[in-house]
N, C-alpha and C positions, 0 to 999 in steps of 0.2 A: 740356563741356570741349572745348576745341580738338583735333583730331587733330594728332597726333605724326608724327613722317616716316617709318614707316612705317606706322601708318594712312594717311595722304597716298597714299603709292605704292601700297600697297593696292587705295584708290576709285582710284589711275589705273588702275592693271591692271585691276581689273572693269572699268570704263568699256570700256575694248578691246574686252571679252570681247562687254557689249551692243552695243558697235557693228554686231558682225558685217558687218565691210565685204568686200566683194567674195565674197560667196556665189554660189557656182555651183549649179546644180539646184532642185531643188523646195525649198519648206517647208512642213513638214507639225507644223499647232498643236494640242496633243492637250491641252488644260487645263494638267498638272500637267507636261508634257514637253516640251519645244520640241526638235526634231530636225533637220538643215541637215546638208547634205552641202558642202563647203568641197575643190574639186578631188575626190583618194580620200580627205578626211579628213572622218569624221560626227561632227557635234558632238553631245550629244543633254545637253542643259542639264535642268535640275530647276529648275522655275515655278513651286513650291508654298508660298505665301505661307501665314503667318510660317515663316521659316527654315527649309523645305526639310525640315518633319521627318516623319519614315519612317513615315508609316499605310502602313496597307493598302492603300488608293490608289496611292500614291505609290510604293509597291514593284511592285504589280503593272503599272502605266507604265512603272517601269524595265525589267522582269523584258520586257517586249513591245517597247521601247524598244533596249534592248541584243542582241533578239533577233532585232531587222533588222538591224541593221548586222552582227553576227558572221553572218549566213545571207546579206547581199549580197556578191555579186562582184566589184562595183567599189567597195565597201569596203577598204581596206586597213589603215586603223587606227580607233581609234571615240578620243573625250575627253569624259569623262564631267563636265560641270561645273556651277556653278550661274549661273540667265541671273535671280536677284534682285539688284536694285541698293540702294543708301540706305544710310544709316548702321545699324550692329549686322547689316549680313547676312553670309552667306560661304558658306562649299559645305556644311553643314547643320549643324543642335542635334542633330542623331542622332531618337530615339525621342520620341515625345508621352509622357507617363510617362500621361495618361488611359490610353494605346493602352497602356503595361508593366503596368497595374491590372486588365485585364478578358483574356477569354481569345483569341489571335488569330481571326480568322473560318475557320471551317472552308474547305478551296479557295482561299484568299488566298496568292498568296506571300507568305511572309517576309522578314525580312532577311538570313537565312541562306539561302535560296535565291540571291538575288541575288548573295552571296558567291560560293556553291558556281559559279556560270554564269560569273563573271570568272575565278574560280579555274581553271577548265577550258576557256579562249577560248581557240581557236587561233589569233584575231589580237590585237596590240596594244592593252589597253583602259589608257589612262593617266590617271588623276582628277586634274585640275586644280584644287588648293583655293586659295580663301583666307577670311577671318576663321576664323570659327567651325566648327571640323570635329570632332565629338564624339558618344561613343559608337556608337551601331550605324552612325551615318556614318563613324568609323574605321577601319570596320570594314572596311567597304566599300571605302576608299582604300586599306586595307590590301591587298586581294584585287586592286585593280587589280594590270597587272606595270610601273608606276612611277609615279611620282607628282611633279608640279611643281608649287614653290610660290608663291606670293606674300609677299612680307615682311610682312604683316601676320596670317599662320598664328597660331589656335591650335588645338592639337589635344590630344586627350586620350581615353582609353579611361577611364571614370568608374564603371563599374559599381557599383566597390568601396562608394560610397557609400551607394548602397540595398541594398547586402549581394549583392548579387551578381555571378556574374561574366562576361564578356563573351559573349552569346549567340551566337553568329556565327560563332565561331572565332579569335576575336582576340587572342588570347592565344597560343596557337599558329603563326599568320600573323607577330603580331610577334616571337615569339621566333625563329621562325626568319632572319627579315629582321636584325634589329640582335642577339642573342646574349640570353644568355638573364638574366644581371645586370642590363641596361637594361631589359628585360621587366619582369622581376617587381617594381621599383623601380615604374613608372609603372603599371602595377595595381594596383598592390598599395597605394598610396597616390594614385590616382587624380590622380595628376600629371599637369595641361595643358602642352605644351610650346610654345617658339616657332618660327617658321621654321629662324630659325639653330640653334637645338637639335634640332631633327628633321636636319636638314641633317647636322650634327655627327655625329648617331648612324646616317645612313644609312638615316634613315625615309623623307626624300626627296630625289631624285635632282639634283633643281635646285631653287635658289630666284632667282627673277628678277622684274623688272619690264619687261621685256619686254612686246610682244603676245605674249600665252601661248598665242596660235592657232602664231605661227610658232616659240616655244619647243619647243610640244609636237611642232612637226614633227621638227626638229631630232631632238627625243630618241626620236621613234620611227625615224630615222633609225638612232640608236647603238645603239638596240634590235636592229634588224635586223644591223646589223655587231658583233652581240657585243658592243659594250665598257660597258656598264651590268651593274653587279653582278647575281647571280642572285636570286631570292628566298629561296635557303637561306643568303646571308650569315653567316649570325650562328651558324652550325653549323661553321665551320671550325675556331676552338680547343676541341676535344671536351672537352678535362682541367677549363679552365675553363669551362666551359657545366655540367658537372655537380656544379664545386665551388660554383656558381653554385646549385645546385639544391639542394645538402646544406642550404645555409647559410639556405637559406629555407625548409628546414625545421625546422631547429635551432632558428630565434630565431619562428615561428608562434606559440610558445606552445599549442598545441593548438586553434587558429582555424582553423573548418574552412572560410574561405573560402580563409584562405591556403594551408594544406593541398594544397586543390583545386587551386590556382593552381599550383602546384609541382607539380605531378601534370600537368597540362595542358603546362608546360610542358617538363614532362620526357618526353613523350610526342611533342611537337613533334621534338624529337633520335632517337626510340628507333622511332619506327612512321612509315610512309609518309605520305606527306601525309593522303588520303583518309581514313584508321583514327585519324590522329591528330586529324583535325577532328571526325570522330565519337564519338569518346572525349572531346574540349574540350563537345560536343553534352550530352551525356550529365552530364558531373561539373553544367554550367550547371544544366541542366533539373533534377540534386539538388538544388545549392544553393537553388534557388528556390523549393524546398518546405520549407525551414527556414522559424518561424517569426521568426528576424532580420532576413531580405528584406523580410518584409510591413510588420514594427514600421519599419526604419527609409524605406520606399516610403511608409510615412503620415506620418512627419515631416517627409520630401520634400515630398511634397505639399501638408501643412499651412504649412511654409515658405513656398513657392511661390507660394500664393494670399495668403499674408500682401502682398507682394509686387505681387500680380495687381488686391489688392482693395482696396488704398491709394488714398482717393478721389482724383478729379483733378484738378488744380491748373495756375498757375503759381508754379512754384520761387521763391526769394527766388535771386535774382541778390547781392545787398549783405548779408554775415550778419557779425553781431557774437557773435565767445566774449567772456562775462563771467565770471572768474574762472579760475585754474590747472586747475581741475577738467574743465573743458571740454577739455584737448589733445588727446584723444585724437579728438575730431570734427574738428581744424582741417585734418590734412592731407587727408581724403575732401573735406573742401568746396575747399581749393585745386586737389584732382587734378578736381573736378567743374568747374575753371573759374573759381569765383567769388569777389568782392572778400571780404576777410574782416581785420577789426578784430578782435584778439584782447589783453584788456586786465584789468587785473585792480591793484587799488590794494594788492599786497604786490607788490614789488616783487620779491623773493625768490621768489617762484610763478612770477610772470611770466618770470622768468627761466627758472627751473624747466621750465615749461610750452613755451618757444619752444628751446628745448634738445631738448628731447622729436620736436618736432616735424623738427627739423635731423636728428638721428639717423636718424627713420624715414625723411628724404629719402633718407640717404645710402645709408641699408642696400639701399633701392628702386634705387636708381641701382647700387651695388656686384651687387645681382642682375641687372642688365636689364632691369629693368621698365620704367623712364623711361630718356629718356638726360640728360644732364648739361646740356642744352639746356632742357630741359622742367623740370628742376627748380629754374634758375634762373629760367625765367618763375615759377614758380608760389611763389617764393622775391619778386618783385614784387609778388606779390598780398598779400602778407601785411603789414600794418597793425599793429603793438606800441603798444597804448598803457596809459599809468597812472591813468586815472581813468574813472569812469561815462560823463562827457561827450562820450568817443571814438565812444562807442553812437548818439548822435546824426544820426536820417536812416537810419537805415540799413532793408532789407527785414523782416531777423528779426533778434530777438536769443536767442541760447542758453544761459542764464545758472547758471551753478553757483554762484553764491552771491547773496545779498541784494543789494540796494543800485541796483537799475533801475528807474525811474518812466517811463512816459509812451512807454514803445517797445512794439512788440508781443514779447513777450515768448513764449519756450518757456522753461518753468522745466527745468531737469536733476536729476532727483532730487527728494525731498518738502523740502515746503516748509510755514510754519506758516501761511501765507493759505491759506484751505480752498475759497475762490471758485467758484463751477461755472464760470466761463467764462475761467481759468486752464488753458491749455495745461500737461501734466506728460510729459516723456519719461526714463523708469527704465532706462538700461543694465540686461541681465542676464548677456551672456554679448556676444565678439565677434562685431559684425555682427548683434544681435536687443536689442530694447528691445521695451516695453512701452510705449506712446502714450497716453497719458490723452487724449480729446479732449472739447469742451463737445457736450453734447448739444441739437438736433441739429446735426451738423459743419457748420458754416459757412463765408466765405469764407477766414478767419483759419486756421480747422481743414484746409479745402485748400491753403492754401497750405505749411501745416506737412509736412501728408503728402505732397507733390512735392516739396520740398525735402528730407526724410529718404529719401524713394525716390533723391534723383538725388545721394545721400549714402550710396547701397546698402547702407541699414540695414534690417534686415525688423525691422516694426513689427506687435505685435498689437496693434488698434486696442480701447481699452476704454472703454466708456461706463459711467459713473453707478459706477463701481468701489467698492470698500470701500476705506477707512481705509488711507493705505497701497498702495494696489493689487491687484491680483488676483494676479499671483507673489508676494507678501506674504502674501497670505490661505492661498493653499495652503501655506507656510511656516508661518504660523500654526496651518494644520490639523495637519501632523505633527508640532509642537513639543507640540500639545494635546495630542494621541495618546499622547506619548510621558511628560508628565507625566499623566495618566491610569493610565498602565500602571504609574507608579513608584507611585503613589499606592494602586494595587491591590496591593504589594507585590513589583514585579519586581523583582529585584536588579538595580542600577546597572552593574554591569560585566557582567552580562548584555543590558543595553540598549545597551551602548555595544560591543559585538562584532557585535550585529545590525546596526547602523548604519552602522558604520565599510565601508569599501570597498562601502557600496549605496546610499546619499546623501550631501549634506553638510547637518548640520544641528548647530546649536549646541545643545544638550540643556539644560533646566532644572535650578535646583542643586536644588530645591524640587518637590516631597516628597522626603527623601534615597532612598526607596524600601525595600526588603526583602532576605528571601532568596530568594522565589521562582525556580522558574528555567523559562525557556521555551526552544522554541530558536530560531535563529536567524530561520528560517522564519517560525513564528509570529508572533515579534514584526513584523516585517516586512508580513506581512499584514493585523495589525491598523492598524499606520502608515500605509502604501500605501490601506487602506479609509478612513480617517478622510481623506485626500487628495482621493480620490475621490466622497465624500459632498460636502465641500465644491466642488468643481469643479462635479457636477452643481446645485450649490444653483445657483453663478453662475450657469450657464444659464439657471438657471429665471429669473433675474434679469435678463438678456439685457447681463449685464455683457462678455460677451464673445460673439462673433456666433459659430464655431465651437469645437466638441468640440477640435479638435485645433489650433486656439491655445492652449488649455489645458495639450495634453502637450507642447507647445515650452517653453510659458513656467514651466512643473514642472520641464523636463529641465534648463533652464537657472537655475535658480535652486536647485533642490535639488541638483543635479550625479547626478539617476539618470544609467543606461547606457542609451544613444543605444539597446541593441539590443532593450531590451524594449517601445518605442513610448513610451513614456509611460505614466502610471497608468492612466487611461481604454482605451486601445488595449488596454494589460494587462488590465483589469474585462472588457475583450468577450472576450479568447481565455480566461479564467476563466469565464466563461457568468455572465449578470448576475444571473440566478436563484440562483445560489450567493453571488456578493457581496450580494446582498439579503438573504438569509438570515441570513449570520454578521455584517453591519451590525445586523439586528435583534435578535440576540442578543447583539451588546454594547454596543448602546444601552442597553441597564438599566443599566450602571455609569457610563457619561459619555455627554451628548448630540451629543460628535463624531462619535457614528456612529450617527447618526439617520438613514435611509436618506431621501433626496429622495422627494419622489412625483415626479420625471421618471424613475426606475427603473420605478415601476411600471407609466407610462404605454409603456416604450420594450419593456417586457416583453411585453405584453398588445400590443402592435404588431409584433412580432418583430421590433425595431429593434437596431443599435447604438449605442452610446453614443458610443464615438469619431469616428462619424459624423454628430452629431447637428449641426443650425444651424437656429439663431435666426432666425427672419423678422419681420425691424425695420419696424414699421409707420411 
């Protein structure tokens, strides 16, 4: 996809930043840190390719980095930036989530140390961002005492997504900067904001295209004379800062990350800086020993790699939708750049369909997303047409309904040609599909999966699938389950109370069932096992390469809650020896809970299951 004008101005400003023209004194190249003193101004850039994100390395070069220039003399201000250039970079992704998964290194600084040193400089440390500035990187911009941006900013404190909450003190730092309603908003639903909306809230102090070498001067200039807000900002209206606080605790519903978060930032108003960042330390380091950080840091991650492990390809540049069904892919493939025929012989659809797609421009442009510019190019790119023959020539076609000969073809959905060397991709939820690909993936099959990657769909890749597919099949398994259970005599309005707000599944009418009664629990565990059975079958099957493509493509097709991991993540923190057991004992009445023998091998290995991956010969 083309950059937009402010990507454009963006790579200018970085462009600047690598220039580094007219540098006075030494340069001293430390791998992951590049340091230049510029007149009294020290630059000290962050070199650590891909995107700058915060190991233990990387902190401890800053943490020695930051600690020249605040201990030199002829320092007088430092800017803390990043000297990566290329498309997709900016002043960092925050954390490696490998680096959030395993325990920091003993004697490593943190990223809460690096905070705590900015927090406590007695000279000017100002972070210059642009793209990407997220998480424990936030953090860190946070703790500088200002911050300039580039119009192509985005920044976000993201914790909330893997259930917890900002290590480092950021929570804290920003409430006290912009107030405490804008806070708890953008943690609390891990909101990325842009330039102009950091700007707006007073998260940074300029946004410019300037050289941001002499920006930064400038503002360390105003720094010096006062006139740059303080970093308690957002502490001046006290009545609203704390009605600000009731009310996030009122609507939490009893979410003790929100809780916490309202805790942290009521704490930012009430205690001194120092007690209040140790007290934000502390609620963190709780939160992270709930089991809903870990369940949902595994979905992260299993997400992730979904993503990571999409083999590689060239993109179809030229894609045809075939049928109304298709809308909801046309506008990710025009924002991706590409020509795109979208054509469908009801007319009524088609209409339908390019309607669909109009709206979601505009609501994009009514947000800021695009400007008005950007949406008429990609309003160019789109092709309407009424019959099959528009599909003609083109790289891919994407077809939701019958009726295409002779193109290369991704079918959308099942289809009654059972073909093995038919491409299948199964929406389940937005932004994740399930990918049938022909075994083994081919050039056809790579170019499908760069072209859904550069259509930022996470795809689990399944080979040799059942009937139907793999989120199918586990669908199948707790529909089995649950006609099972009726069939042993549950009562029906006892099954449908277990159910209700813990999946979505459509229940059988058939056996009508009993009066037995179970409770809720129960019924549930015997469901969730008969899920679990089947998922480890696939494995064994190597229908699917990882454990936890499985509890993505469950969460999303059955609508379990994001906070328990998945079934399988679930079966590890229930200890597998205990699901083996009560699989075994109610295998005698239906063979859905026939326990896999990869149970038994993962047992007798002291393996997890949610961890488990297929090695494809």
């Amino acid at each position: 996809m083309a950059p937009g004008p402010k990507e454009v101005a963006g790579q200018a400003w970085l462009a600047k930043v690598a220039l580094g023209a007219g540098v006075e004194g030494g340069l001293r190249v430390a791998g992951l840190i590049r340091a230049e003193m510029q007149g009294d101004l020290r630059l000290v850039r962050m070199t650590a390719s891909p995107a700058n994100l915060l190991s233990p390395a990387l902190c401890a070069a800053l943490m020695a980095a930051l600690g020249d220039g605040l201990a030199d003399p002829h320092t007088r201000a430092i800017l803390l930036l990043s000297g990566l250039t290329g498309p997709g970079q900016g002043f960092s992704g925050g954390m490696d989530l490998a680096d959030m998964a395993v325990p920091w290194p003993a004697g490593q600084p943190a990223v809460a140390d690096v905070t705590r040193l900015l927090q406590a400089a007695e000279k000017p440390v100002i972070a210059v961002l642009h793209g990407t500035c997220l998480g424990a990187a936030a953090e860190i911009a946070l703790a500088a005492r200002a911050r300039l941006a580039a119009p192509d900013l985005r920044f976000g404190l993201r914790d909330a997504l893997v259930g917890l909450l900002p290590g480092a003190g950021g929570a804290v730092m920003l409430a006290r900067l912009v107030g405490a309603a804008p806070a708890l908003r953008l943690i609390a639903n891990a909101v990325t904001i842009t330039a102009d909306e950091a700007l707006a809230l007073g998260l940074v102090n300029r946004v410019t295209t300037d050289d941001p070498v002499a920006a930064a001067v400038a503002l360390a200039g105003d720094l010096a004379a006062g006139t740059i807000a303080p970093p308690d900002a957002g502490l001046r209206d006290g009545r609203a800062y704390q009605a600000a606080v009731a009310a996030a605790r009122q609507t939490a519903g009893g979410d003790p990350l929100r809780l916490a978060l309202a805790d942290c930032v009521e704490a930012a108003q009430l205690l001194p800086p120092d007690q209040a960042l140790a007290f934000a330390a502390e609620s963190a380091a709780e939160i992270a020993t709930r089991s809903a950080a870990g369940a949902l840091m595994h979905l992260m991650m299993a997400e992730m790699r979904m993503a990571a492990e999409l083999p590689g390809g060239a993109p179809a540049r030229r894609i045809g939708f075939w049928g109304g069904g298709a809308a909801t892919l046309v506008l990710p493939a025009l924002q991706a750049g590409c020509e795109v025929v979208f054509a469908d012989d009801d007319r009524a659809a088609l209409l339908a369909g390019v309607e669909r797609v109009a709206l979601a421009q505009e609501a994009a442009v009514t947000a800021g997303q695009v400007s008005p510019a950007a949406r008429e190019a990609e309003w160019a790119r789109l092709h309407p047409g009424v019959a099959a023959t528009a599909m003609a020539g083109l790289d891919l076609v994407i077809a939701a309904k019958p009726g295409i000969d002779g193109a290369r073809v991704l079918h959308l959905g099942h289809w009654p040609d059972q073909r093995d060397d038919v491409a299948r991709l199964l929406p389940l939820a937005p932004g994740l599909a399930e990918l049938q690909l022909p075994r083994p993936i081919d050039g056809f099959g790579k170019m499908v999966a760069a072209t859904l990657r550069r259509l930022r769909l996470r795809c689990a890749i399944t080979a040799c699938p059942p009937a139907k597919g793999v989120a199918r099949a586990l669908v199948r398994a707790a529909q089995t389950a649950c006609g099972a259970l009726l069939s042993q005599g549950l009562a029906r309005d006892c099954l449908i109370a277990a159910v209700k707000g813990h999946m979505r599944l459509a229940l059988p009418e058939d056996p009508p069932g009993g009066t037995t009664q179970m409770t809720a629990a129960q019924v549930r565990a015997r469901i969730d096992a008969a899920v679990v059975a089947a998922g480890a079958g696939l494995l064994m099957q190597g229908a699917v390469r990882r454990a936890g493509d499985l509890d993505a493509l469950a969460i999303a097709a059955l609508g379990l809650p994001r906070s328990a991991g998945g079934p399988l993540y679930a079966a590890d923190q229930r200890g597998l020896m205990i699901v083996r057991r009560d699989l075994q004992h109610w295998a005698a009445a239906h063979p859905v809970w026939t326990p896999p023998a990869l149970l038994d091998q993962l047992i007798s290995d002291g393996a997890r299951l949610s961890a488990h991956v297929v090695i494809r010969r």
